[in-house]
ZAMARGU-4260 file (C-alpha; in steps of 0.2 Angstrom, whole numbers, plus 5000, padded with zeros to 4 digits):
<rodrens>
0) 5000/5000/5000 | 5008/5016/4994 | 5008/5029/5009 | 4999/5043/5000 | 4982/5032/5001
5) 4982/5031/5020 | 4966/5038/5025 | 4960/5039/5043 | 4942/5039/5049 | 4938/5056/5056
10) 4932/5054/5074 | 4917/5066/5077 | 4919/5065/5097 | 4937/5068/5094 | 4932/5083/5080
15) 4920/5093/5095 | 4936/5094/5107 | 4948/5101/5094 | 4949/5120/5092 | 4940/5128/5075
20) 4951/5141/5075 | 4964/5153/5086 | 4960/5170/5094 | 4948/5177/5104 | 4930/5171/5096
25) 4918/5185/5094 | 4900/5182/5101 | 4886/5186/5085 | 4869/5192/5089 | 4855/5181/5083
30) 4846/5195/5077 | 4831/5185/5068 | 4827/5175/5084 | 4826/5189/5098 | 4816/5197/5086
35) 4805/5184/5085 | 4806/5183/5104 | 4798/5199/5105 | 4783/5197/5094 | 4768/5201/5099
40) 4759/5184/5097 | 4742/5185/5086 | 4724/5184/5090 | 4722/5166/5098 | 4740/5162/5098
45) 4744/5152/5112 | 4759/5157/5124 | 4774/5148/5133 | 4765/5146/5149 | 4747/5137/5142
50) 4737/5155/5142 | 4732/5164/5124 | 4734/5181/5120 | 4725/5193/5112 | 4734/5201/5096
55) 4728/5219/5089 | 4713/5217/5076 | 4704/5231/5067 | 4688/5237/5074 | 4672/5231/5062
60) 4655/5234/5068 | 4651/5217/5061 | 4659/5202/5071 | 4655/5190/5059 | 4668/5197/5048
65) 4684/5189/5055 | 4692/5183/5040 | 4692/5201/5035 | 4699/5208/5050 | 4713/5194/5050
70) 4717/5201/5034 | 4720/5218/5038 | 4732/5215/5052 | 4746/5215/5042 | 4742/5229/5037
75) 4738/5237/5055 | 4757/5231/5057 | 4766/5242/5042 | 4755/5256/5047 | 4756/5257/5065
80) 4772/5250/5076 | 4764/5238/5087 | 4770/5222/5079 | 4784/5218/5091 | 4786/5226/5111
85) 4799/5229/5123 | 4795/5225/5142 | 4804/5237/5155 | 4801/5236/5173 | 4810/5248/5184
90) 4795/5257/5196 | 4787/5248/5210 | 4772/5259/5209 | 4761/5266/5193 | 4769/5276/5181
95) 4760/5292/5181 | 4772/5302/5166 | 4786/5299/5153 | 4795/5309/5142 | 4809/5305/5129
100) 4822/5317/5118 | 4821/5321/5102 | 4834/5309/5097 | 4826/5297/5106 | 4841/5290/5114
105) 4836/5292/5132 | 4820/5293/5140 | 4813/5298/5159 | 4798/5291/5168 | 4789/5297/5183
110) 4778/5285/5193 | 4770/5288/5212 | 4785/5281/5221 | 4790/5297/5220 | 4805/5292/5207
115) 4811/5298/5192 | 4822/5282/5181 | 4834/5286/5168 | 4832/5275/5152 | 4848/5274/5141
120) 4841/5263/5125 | 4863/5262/5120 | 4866/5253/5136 | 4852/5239/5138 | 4854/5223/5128
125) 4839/5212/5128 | 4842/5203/5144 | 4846/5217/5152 | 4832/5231/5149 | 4833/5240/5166
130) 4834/5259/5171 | 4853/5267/5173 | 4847/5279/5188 | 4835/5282/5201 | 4831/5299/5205
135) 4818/5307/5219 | 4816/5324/5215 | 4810/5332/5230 | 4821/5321/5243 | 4832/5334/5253
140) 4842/5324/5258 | 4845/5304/5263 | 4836/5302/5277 | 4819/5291/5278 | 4811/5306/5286
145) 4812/5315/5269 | 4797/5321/5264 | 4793/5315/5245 | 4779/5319/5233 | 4772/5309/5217
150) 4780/5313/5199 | 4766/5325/5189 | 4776/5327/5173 | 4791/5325/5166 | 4795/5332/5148
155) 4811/5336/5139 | 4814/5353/5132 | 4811/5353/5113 | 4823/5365/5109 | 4836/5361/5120
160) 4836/5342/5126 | 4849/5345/5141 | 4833/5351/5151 | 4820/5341/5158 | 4805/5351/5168
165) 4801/5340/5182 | 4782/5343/5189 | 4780/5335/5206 | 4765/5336/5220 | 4773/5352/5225
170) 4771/5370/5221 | 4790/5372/5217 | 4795/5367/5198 | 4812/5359/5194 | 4823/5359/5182
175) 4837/5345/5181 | 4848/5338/5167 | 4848/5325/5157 | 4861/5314/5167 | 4848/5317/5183
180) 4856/5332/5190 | 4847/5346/5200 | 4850/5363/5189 | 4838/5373/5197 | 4823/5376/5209
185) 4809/5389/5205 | 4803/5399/5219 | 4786/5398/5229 | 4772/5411/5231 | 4766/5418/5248
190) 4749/5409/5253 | 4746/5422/5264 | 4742/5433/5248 | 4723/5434/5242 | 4729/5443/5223
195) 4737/5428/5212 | 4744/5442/5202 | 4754/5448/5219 | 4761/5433/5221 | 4780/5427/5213
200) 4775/5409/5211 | 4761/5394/5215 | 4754/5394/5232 | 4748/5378/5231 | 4751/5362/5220
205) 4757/5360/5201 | 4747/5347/5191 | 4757/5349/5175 | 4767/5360/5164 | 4773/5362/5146
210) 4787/5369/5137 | 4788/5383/5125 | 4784/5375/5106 | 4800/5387/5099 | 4808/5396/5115
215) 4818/5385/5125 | 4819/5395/5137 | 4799/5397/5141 | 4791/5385/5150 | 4771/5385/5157
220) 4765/5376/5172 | 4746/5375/5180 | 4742/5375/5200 | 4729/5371/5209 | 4728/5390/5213
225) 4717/5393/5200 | 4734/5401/5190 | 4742/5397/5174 | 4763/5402/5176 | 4775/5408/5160
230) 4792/5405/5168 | 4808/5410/5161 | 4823/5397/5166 | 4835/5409/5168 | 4824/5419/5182
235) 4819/5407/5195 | 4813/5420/5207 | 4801/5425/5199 | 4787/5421/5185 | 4786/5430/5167
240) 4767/5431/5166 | 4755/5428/5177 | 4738/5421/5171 | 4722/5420/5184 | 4708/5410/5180
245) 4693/5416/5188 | 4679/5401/5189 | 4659/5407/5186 | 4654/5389/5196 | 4642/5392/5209
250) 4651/5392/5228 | 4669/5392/5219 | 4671/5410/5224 | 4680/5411/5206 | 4696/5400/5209
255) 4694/5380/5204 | 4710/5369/5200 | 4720/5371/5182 | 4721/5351/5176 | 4728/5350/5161
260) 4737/5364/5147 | 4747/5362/5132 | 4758/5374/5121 | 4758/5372/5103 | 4762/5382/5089
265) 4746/5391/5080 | 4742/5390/5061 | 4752/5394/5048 | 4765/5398/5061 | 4761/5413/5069
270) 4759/5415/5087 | 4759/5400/5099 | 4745/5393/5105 | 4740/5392/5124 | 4727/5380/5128
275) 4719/5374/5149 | 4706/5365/5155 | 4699/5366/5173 | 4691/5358/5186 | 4676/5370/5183
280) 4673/5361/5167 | 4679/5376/5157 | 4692/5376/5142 | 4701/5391/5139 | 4713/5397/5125
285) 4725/5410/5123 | 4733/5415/5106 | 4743/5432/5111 | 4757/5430/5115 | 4766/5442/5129
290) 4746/5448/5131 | 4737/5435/5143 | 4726/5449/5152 | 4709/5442/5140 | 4707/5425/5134
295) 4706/5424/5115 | 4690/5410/5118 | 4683/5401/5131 | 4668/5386/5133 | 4661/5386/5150
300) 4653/5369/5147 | 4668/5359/5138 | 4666/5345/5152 | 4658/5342/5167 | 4661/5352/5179
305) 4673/5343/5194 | 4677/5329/5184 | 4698/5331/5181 | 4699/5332/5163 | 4719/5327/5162
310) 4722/5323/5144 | 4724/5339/5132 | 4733/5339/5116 | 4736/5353/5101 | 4738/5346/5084
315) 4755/5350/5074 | 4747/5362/5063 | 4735/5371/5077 | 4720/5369/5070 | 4713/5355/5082
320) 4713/5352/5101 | 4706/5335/5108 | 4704/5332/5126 | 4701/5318/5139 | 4688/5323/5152
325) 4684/5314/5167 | 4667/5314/5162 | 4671/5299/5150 | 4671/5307/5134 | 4683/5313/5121
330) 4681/5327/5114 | 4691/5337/5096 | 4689/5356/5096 | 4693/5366/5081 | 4704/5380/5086
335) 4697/5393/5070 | 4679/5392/5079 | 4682/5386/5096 | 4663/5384/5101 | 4656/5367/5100
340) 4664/5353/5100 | 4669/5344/5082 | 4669/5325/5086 | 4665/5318/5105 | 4664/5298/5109
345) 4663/5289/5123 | 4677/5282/5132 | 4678/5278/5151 | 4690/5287/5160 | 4703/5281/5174
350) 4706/5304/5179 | 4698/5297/5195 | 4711/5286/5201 | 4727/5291/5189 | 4724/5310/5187
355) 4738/5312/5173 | 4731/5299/5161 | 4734/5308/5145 | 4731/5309/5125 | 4742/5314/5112
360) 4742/5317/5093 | 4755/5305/5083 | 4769/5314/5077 | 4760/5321/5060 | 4743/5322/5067
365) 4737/5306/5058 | 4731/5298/5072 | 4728/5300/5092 | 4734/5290/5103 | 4728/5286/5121
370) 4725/5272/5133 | 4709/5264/5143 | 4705/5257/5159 | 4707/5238/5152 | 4725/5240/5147
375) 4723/5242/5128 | 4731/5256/5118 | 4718/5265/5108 | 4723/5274/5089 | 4708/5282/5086
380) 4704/5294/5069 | 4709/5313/5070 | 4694/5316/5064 | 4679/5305/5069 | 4688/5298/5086
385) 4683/5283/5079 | 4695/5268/5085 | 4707/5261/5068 | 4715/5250/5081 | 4714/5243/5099
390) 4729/5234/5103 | 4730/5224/5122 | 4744/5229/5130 | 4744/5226/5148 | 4726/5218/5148
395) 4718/5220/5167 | 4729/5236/5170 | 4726/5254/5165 | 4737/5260/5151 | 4740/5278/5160
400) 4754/5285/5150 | 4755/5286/5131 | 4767/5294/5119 | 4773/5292/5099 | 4791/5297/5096
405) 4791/5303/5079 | 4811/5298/5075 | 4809/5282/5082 | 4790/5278/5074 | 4789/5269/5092
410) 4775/5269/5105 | 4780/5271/5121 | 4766/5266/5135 | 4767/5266/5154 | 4754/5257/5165
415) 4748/5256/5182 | 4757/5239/5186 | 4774/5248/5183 | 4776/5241/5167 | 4783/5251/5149
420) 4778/5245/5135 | 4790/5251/5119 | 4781/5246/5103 | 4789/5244/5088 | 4790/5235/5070
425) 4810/5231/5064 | 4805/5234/5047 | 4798/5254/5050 | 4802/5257/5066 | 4822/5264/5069
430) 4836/5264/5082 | 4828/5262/5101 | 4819/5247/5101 | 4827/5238/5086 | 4843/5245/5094
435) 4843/5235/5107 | 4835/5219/5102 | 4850/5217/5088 | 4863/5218/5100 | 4870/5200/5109
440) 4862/5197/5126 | 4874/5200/5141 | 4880/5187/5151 | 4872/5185/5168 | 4880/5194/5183
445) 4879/5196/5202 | 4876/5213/5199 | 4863/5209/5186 | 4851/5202/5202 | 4844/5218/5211
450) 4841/5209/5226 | 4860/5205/5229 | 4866/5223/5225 | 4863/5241/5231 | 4860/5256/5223
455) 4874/5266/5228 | 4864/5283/5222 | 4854/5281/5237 | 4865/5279/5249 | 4868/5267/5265
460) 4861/5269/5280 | 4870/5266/5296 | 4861/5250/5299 | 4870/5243/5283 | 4886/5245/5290
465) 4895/5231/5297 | 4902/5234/5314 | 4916/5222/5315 | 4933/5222/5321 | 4941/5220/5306
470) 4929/5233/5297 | 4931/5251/5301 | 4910/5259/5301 | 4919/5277/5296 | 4918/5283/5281
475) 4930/5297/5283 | 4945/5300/5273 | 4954/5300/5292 | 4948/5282/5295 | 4952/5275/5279
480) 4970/5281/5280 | 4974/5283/5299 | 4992/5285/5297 | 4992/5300/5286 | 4999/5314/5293
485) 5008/5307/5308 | 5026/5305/5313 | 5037/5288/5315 | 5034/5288/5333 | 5015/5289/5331
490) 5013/5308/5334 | 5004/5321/5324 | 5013/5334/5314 | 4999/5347/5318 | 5007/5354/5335
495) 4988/5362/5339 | 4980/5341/5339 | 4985/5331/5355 | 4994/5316/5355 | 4982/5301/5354
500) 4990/5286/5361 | 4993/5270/5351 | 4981/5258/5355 | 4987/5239/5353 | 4978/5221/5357
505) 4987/5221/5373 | 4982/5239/5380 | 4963/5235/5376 | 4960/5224/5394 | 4957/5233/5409
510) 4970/5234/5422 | 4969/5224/5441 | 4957/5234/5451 | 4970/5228/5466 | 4983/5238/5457
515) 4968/5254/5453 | 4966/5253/5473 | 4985/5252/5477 | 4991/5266/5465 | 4976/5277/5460
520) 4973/5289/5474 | 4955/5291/5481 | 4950/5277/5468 | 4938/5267/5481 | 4926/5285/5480
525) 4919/5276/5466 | 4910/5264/5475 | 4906/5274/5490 | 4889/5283/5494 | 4895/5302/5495
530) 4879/5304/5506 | 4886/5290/5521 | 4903/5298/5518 | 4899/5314/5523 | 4887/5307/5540
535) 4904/5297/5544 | 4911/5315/5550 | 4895/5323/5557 | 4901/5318/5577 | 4918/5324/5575
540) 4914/5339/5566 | 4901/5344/5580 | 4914/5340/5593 | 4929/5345/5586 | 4923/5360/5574
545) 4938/5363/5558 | 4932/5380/5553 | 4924/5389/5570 | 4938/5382/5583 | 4941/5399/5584
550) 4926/5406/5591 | 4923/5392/5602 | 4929/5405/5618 | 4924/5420/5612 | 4906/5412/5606
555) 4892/5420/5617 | 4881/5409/5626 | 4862/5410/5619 | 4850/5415/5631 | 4832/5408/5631
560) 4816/5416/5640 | 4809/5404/5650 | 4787/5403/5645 | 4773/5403/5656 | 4760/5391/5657
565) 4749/5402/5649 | 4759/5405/5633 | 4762/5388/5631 | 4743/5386/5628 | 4742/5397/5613
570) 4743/5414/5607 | 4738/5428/5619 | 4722/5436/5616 | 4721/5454/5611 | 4712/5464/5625
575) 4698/5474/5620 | 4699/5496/5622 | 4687/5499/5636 | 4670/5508/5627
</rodrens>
C-alpha cells in the first residue's frame, strides 16, 4: 500500500474537542430569533406558559367578519408600530408620566414612588432592559424622614434636550439635566396673599406643565391655585406672566384647579398657542402671546364640571385640540371656531384614580393616541375619534401613559402595574427598540440580580454598615488612612492636635482593680455613697469644729426666756379698748 492512500476515519467525538480556529471568538447576535422573541403573538395564539393572548385586530361593527379583520392585520402592522414590544420594569408603583428626547436615545419616567428612572436605549441589551438611575426629586436629603411627593410630569425641552421640567406634588417646579442632576429650583408664592397676580409663584400644588413649542427658554405650568405660570429658566425668582383663572361655578368663589394645558404652535406659524382645561369644566385658550390679560376663547361647558379632565393635546398644525375629560368622553375642538365641539365619543376614563392619564396626537397628526381602563392602547381617527386600532397591552391594568416618538416611529406606553411598554416594528420602526433587540444578550451577573446589589445613588444607611473588628464603620478620609499625617513615633505633625495614644491588642483589657486601689489615689470613692461619707464626719465635726475652733471661747452663750403656762397654751388674746 503506497503511503499517499492512507486515510484515517475522522472521529466526530474527537472533532467537537479540537479547536476551530485561534484568537479570541467574537460572540454574534442572533438577530432573527430575539426578534422573534419579542413578537407580539396574534389573535388566539397560544403562549409559553398554556394561556392565549390577544393580538391587535381592526375594529368592524360586524363580528362575523373575522376573516376580514385577519386580513387587515398585516396591514395594521406596516402602518402602526405595534408588531413587536419591549418589556421594562423599573417602578414599584404606577407610572404616572414619561418623556423622551428628540433623538430618542434616552428617555425619563415618573411614577407615584415618588422616582424619576433614567432609560439609556445604547446601554440595555435584551436581557438586560433596566433603568441606569434612580432619581427622587423632592428628597432633601438621605434620610427616611424626607418628605417625598408623586412625579406629575416629566418632559424634555424641545429645543434644548439637556433640560427636563420636572412637575412633582409640589408647588415648586424643577429643572434637572439629562444625566439626573438638579440645575435649578423655582421659587414659591406667599399663601398668605389673596391677589394671584401679587404673588411670585404657585401657592399651592402643580398638576402639569409644558414647554415653549420654539423658545427653549419658556416654559408653562398649571396650579391648583386657579393660576396658569409663564416662567423664564434663567429667572427662578420669579414668573414671566402671570395668568388668573377666575371660575363662574356656583360656591367656587372664582378659583377652581387648572388640570391639564398644552403649548403648541398656531396655524400657519404665527403665534403660539395656549390652551387649559379646569376643574370647573371650562376650556380656555389663549393666542397672544406676551398679552394674557383676556382669553382669546373660552367654553364654560367643555366637560363636566369637577370631573379632572387630564388629557389635552394641540395638533401639529394648530387647527385641532382634543381632550380627555373625566366625564368619560373625548372630545376634538377646532381652534378657528372654538365653540362646539367637532367629534366627542365615549370612552371611560381612569382621571379618578390616575389624574395624569393623557392623550396625544401621533407625530404628524394622523392619528391620536391614548390608553383605557382595560389596558389596551387606543389609535383612534383625528377626525371622527373613531378607533382604527385597539391593541392589548397590559390587559387588566390601565394603560395611564402614552406617547409616539416621531424619529423612532415607536410607541411608548406606561401602565399602572409599573410596566413600559416600547412598541415597535423592525421593518419601519428605527434605532431604540430595534437598537437593542440586535445587540448580543449580556451574560448573567451578580450585579445583574437587584436583590443582591445596592444602589449606591441612594446611599447606606448606618444599619447597613457592618460593625466588625476588622471593618472600620467610618467613612472618613481620616479612618480609611489613619496614618496619614503622623510621625514615626505615632505623633501628629499638627502641634495644635493632642497626642492620641497608640492603641494595641494588649492595651485594650482593663488593668487589676488591686493595682487601681493600690496606685490610684482616692480610687475606692467610686463605690462609695458620697451621702454616708459625709454622715461618717457629722460627730467629729460637732465635737471638734475645723472651721469655728476659733470662736469656740469667744462664742456667746444663747439665752432663752423661759414661758409661762399660759403661753404655752396658745397665742395671747388681744384685749379689747374699754367703750
Amino acid at each position: 500500500m503506497d503511503e499517499n492512500d492512507l486515510t484515517v476515519d475522522e472521529n466526530e467525538e474527537l472533532m467537537q474537542l479540537l479547536p476551530t480556529g485561534f484568537g479570541k471568538r467574537t460572540q454574534e447576535a442572533d438577530v432573527a430569533r430575539q426578534l422573534e422573541k419579542s413578537k407580539r403573538l396574534r389573535k388566539g395564539a397560544t403562549s409559553t406558559n398554556g394561556g392565549t393572548h390577544t393580538k391587535s385586530y381592526s375594529q368592524d361593527k360586524n363580528d362575523n367578519e373575522e376573516q376580514d379583520d385577519e386580513d387587515n392585520e398585516d396591514d395594521d402592522d406596516d402602518e402602526y408600530p405595534v408588531s413587536h414590544e419591549l418589556v421594562i420594569k423599573t417602578h414599584d408603583r404606577p407610572i404616572t408620566t414619561m418623556t423622551a428626547d428628540s433623538s430618542g436615545s434616552r428617555f425619563i419616567t415618573g411614577s407615584t414612588d415618588c422616582t424619576m428612572k433614567f432609560h439609556d436605549f445604547a446601554s440595555m441589551t435584551p436581557n438586560t432592559s433596566h433603568a441606569f438611575k434612580s432619581v427622587d426629586p423632592t428628597a432633601s436629603k438621605q434620610s427616611a424622614s424626607s418628605e417625598t411627593h408623586p412625579i406629575n410630569h416629566v418632559e424634555f425641552n424641545p429645543n434644548s434636550p439637556s433640560q427636563v421640567l420636572v412637575i412633582s406634588a409640589t408647588p415648586q417646579a424643577k429643572l434637572f439635566s439629562r444625566d439626573g442632576e438638579e440645575i435649578r429650583e423655582f421659587v414659591k408664592g406667599d399663601m398668605y396673599l389673596r391677589d394671584m397676580h401679587n404673588t411670585k409663584g404657585h401657592i399651592s400644588a402643580i398638576t402639569t406643565g409644558a414647554w415653549h413649542p420654539t423658545n427653549k427658554d419658556f416654559f408653562v405650568t398649571a396650579g391648583t391655585d386657579s393660576t396658569l405660570r409663564v416662567w423664564d429658566v434663567n429667572i427662578p425668582l420669579k414668573q414671566r406672566d402671570v395668568i388668573v383663572h377666575k371660575s363662574r361655578a356656583a360656591g367656587s368663589a372664582g378659583r377652581t384647579r387648572m388640570t391639564a394645558v398644552a403649548w403648541g404652535s398656531s396655524i400657519q406659524g404665527g403665534k403660539s398657542l395656549l390652551v387649559a382645561a379646569a376643574l370647573d369644566g371650562s376650556l380656555v385658550m389663549w393666542d397672544n402671546e406676551g398679552n394674557y390679560a383676556r382669553p382669546a376663547a373660552e367654553i364654560r361647558d367643555a366637560h363636566r364640571a369637577d370631573t379632572w379632565t387630564g388629557g389635552l393635546d394641540i395638533s401639529a398644525d394648530g387647527r385641532t385640540v382634543v381632550t380627555r375629560g373625566g366625564d368619560d368622553f373625548i372630545k376634538l375642538w377646532d381652534t378657528r371656531k372654538f365653540k362646539q365641539p367637532i367629534s366627542v365619543v365615549a370612552h371611560h376614563s381612569t382621571s379618578y384614580q390616575y389624574a395624569s392619564t393623557n392623550i396625544t396626537f401621533s407625530p404628524n397628526s394622523s392619528a391620536i393616541v391614548t390608553g383605557s381602563v382595560e389596558g389596551d392602547l387606543h389609535i383612534l381617527n383625528p377626525a371622527t375619534l373613531k378607533p382604527e386600532l385597539v391593541e392589548p397591552v397590559t390587559p387588566g391594568s390601565p394603560l395611564v401613559a402614552v406617547m409616539w416618538h416621531d424619529k423612532l416611529n415607536q410607541i411608548l406606553t406606561g401602565s399602572a402595574n409599573a410596566e413600559v411598554h416600547v412598541l415597535y416594528n423592525p421593518t419601519t420602526s428605527s434605532k431604540g427598540a430595534t437598537l437593542v433587540m440586535s445587540k448580543v444578550p449580556k451574560r448573567r451577573h451578580i450585579d445583574d440580580d437587584s436583590n443582591l446589589t445596592t444602589d449606591l445613588s441612594q446611599g447606606l444607611s448606618g444599619d447597613a454598615v457592618s460593625a466588625g473588628d476588622d471593618v472600620r464603620s467610618g467613612a472618613s478620609y481620616a479612618s480609611r488612612h489613619p496614618t496619614v499625617g503622623l510621625t514615626v513615633s505615632g505623633r501628629s505633625r499638627d502641634p495644635r492636635r493632642p497626642h492620641i495614644p497608640l492603641t494595641t491588642p494588649f492595651a485594650k483589657s482593663q488593668p487589676d482593680e488591686q493595682h487601681i486601689k493600690n496606685n490610684i489615689p482616692l480610687s475606692s470613692m467610686r463605690d462609695e455613697d458620697p451621702r454616708e461619707a459625709l454622715l461618717k464626719y457629722a460627730e467629729k465635726a460637732e465635737n471638734d469644729p475645723m472651721f469655728t475652733n476659733a470662736w469656740k471661747r469667744t462664742q456667746p452663750k444663747t439665752l432663752y426666756a423661759d414661758l409661762s403656762d399660759e403661753e404655752e397654751e396658745g397665742p395671747q388674746k388681744k384685749k379689747q379698748r374699754p367703750g
